[in-house]
C-alpha positions as CSV (number, residue, x, y, z in Angstrom):
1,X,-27.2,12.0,10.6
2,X,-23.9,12.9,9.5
3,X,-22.6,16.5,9.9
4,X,-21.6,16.6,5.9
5,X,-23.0,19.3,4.1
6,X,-22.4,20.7,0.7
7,X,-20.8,23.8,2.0
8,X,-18.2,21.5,3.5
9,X,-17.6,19.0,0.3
10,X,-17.3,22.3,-1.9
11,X,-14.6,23.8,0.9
12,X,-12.8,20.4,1.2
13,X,-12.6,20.3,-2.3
14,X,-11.0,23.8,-2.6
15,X,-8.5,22.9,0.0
16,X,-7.6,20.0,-1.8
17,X,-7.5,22.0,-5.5
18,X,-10.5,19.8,-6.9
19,X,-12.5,21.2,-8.9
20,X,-15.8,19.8,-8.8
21,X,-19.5,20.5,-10.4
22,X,-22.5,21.3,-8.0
23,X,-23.7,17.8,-9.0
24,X,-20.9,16.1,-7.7
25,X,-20.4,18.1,-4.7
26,X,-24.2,16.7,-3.7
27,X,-23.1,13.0,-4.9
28,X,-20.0,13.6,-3.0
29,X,-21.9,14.8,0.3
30,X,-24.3,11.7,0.2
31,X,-21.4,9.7,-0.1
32,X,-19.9,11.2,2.7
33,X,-22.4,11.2,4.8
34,X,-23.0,7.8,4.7
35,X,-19.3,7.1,5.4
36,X,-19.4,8.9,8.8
37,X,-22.4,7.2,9.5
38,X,-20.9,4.0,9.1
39,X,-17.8,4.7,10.9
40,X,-20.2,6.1,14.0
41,X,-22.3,3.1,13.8
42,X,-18.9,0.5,14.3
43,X,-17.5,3.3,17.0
44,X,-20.7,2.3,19.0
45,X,-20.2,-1.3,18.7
46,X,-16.1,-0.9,19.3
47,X,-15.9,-0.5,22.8
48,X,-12.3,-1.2,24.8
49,X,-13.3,-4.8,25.8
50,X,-13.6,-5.5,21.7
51,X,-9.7,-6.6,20.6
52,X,-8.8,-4.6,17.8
53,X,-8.4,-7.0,14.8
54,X,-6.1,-6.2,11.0
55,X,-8.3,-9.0,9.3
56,X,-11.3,-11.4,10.1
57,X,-9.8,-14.7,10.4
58,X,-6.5,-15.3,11.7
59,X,-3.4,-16.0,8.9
60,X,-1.4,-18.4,9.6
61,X,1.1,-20.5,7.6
62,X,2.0,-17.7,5.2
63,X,5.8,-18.6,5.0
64,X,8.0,-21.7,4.8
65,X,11.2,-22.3,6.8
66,X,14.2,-20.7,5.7
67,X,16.7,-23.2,5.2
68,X,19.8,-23.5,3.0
69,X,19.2,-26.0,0.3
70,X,21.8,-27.1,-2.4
71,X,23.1,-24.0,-4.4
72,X,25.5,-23.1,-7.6
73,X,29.3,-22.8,-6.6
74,X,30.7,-19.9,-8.2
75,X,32.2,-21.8,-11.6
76,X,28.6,-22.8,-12.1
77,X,26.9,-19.3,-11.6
78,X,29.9,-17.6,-13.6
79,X,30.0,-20.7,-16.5
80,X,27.1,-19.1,-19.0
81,X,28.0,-15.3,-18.0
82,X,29.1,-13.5,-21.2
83,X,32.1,-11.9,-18.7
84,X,33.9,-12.7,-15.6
85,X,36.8,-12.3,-13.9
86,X,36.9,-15.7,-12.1
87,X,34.8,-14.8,-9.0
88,X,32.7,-11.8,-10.0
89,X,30.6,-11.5,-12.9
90,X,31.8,-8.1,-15.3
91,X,29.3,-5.7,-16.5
92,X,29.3,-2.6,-18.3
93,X,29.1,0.6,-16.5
94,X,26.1,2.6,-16.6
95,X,28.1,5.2,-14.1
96,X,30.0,8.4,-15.2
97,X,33.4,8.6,-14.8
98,X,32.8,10.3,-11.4
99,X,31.6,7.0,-9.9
């Protein structure tokens, strides 16, 4: 059985400045419990010949090639900006004068 008891939720929950009612300290301790019960039970079964795994099935194929297609030349990307100077596109400043 796991070593949670209400004493311990109610001190954990001072440490961590919850506040918490003596029926949720017991709904909290079953709770808990149960966790470290479940993470004992899979330390059994996870010995060191047991590869650790991030998910179930492997994931592949996730991301395409990254190769250059056709893009804008820099008339195109500047033709519907409201400003430009002719190679950059001109904003207002949202600095102070300090920048």
């Amino acid at each position: 059985m796991s070593e949670i008891t209400p004493e311990r939720v109610a001190h954990l929950a001072s440490l961590a400045r919850i506040a918490l009612t003596d029926a949720e300290i017991e709904q909290l301790t079953g709770e808990l419990g149960t966790i470290i019960d479940s993470v004992a039970k899979v330390q059994e079964v996870a010995t060191p010949d047991v590869p650790a795994t991030s998910h179930p099935i492997p994931l592949t194929g996730g991301l395409r090639a990254d190769e250059p297609g056709v893009t804008l030349t820099t008339e195109e990307a500047l033709a519907g900006a409201p400003d430009h100077d002719g190679s950059r596109f001109r904003v207002t400043a949202i600095l102070g004068e300090e920048q």
